[in-house]
C-alpha positions as CSV (number, residue, x, y, z in Angstrom):
1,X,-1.6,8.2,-19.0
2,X,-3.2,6.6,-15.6
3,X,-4.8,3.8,-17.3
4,X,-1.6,3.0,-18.9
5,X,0.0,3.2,-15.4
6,X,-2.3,0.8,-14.0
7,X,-2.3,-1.6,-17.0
8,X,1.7,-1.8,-16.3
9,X,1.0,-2.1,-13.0
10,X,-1.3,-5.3,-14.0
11,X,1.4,-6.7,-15.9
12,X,4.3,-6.5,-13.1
13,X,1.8,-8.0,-10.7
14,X,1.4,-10.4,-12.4
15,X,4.7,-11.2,-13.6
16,X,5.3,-10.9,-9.8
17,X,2.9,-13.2,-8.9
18,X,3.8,-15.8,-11.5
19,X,7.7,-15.8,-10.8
20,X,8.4,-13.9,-8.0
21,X,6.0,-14.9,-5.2
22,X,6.3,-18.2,-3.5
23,X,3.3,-20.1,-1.8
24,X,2.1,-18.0,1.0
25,X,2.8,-19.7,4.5
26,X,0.4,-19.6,7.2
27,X,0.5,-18.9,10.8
28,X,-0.6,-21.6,13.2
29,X,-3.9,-19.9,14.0
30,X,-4.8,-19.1,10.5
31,X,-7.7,-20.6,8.5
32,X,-7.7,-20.6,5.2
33,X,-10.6,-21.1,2.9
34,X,-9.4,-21.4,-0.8
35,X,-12.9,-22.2,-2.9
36,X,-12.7,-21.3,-6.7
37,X,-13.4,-17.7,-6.7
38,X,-12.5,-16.5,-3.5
39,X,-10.0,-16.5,-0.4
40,X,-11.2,-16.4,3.3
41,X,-8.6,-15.8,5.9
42,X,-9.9,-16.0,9.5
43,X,-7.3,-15.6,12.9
44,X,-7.9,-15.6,16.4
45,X,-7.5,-11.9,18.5
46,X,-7.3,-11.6,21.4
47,X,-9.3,-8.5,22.1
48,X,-13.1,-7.5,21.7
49,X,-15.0,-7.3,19.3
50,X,-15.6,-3.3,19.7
51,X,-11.5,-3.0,19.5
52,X,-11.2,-5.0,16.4
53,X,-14.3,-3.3,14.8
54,X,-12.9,-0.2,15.7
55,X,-9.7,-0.5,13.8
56,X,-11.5,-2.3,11.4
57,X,-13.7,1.7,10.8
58,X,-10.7,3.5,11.3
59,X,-9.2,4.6,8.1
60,X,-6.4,6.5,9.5
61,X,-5.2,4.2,11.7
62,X,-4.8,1.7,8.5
63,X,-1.0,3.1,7.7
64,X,-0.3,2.0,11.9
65,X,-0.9,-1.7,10.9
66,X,-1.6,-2.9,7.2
67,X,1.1,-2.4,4.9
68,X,-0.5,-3.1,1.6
69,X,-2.4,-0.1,1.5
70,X,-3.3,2.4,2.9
71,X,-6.8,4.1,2.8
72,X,-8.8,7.6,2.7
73,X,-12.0,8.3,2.9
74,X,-15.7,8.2,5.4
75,X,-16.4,4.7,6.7
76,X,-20.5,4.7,5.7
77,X,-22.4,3.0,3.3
78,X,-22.3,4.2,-0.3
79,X,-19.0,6.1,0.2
80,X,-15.8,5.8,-2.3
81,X,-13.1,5.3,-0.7
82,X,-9.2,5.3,-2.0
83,X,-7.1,2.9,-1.5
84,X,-3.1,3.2,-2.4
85,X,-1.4,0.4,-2.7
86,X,2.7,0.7,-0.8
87,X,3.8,-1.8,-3.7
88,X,3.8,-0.3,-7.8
89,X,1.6,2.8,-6.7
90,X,-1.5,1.2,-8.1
91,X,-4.4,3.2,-6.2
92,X,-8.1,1.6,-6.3
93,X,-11.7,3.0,-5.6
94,X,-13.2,1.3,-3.1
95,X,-17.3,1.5,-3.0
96,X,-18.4,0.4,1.0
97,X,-21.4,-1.8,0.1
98,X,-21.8,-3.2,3.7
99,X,-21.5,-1.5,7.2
100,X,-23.1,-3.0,10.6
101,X,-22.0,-4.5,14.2
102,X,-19.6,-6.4,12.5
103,X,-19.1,-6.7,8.9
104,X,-17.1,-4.1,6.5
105,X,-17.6,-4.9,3.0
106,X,-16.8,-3.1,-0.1
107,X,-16.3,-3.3,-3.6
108,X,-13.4,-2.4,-6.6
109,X,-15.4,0.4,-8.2
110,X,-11.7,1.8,-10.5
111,X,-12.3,1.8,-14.2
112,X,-10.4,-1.8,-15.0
113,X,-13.8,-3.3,-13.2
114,X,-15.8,-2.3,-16.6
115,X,-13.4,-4.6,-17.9
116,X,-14.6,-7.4,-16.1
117,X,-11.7,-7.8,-13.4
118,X,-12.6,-7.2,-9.9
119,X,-13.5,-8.5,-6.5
120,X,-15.7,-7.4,-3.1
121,X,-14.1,-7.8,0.3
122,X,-15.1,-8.2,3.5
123,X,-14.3,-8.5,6.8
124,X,-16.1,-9.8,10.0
125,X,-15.7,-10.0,13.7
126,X,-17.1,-11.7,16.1
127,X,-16.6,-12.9,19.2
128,X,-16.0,-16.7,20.6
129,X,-18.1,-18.1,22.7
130,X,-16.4,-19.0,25.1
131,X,-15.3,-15.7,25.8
132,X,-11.6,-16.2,24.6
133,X,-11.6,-13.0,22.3
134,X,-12.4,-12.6,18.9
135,X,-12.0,-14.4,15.3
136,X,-11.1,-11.6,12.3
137,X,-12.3,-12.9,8.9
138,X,-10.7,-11.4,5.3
139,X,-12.7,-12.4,2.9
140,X,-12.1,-11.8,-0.7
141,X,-14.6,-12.4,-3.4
142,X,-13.1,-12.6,-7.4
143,X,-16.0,-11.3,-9.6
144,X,-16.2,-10.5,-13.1
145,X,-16.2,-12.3,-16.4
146,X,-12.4,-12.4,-16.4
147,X,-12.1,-13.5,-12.7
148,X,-9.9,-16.5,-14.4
149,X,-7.2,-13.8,-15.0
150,X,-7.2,-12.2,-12.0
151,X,-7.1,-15.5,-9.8
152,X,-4.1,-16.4,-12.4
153,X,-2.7,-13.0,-12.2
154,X,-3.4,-12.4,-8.1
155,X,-4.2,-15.3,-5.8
156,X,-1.1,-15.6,-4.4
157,X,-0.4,-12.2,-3.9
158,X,-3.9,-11.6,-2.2
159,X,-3.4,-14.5,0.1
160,X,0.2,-13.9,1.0
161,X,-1.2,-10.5,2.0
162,X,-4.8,-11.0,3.3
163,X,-2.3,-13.6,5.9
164,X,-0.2,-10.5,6.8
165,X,-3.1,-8.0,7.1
166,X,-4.8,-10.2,9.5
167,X,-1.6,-10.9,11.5
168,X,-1.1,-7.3,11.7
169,X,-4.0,-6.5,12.6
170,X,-4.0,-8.7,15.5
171,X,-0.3,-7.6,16.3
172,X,-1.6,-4.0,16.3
173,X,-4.3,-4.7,18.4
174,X,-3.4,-7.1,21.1
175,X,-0.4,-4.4,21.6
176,X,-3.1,-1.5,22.4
């Protein structure tokens, strides 16, 4: 019964993302790094790079500012976390792969994977040097032997949203 549900879920996405979605638009300070098998995102924040990192770590504080998902679990290397997705209740296990100064990574670890659909993410702060705050990189890797579908299926979806988590995010933070 939950595979089926995701498997539906698959197909409204991408029905979504074939009909529904138009081209995502992106804000001024947005750079965007489309090569064939992944999506980088990267904005300017004006904050530090120990404000954005923490956000970044915090798990709860996710539901404050990204409304794709929303996320539960220990922020440490090797740890599953779950992530729920606010649109079709598709949820998602999340394996951290990566944790230092300033780089989260992690990678889709749900069953579907085995089928050869999936992707790793990361994201990275660091701070300018000139001392004018921060850039906040979303990156998102397509892996998998059927990374064809799922660029077909969700490229514009994950871009239209990687732009909004990242705006967000620096929404959420310059307000702190």
């Amino acid at each position: 019964m939950k595979k089926s549900m995701i498997l539906k879920s698959l197909f409204v996405g991408l029905v979504f993302s074939l009909f529904v979605f138009k081209p995502a638009v992106a804000f001024a300070q947005d750079v965007i790094d489309q090569g064939p098998d992944q999506i980088v995102v990267t904005t300017d924040v004006d904050s530090t790079l120990n404000e954005v990192w923490q956000v970044m770590i915090d798990f709860e504080s996710y539901r404050n500012w990204n409304k794709w998902y929303r996320l539960e679990g220990e922020a440490q290397v090797g740890s599953v976390v779950k992530a729920y997705m606010e649109s079709g209740g598709i949820h998602l296990d999340l394996k951290i792969t990566k944790m230092d100064e300033n780089t989260l990574c992690w990678k889709d670890v749900t069953w579907f994977t085995n089928l050869g659909l999936g992707g790793w993410r990361c994201r990275t702060v660091w701070a300018n040097p000139d001392g004018t705050g921060v850039k906040f990189t979303n990156h998102f890797q397509f892996s998998g032997p059927f990374r064809a579908v799922l660029k077909v299926a969700a490229r514009e979806a994950l871009l239209k949203g990687m732009l909004q988590e990242n705006q967000n995010l620096k929404a959420f933070v310059e307000r702190r």
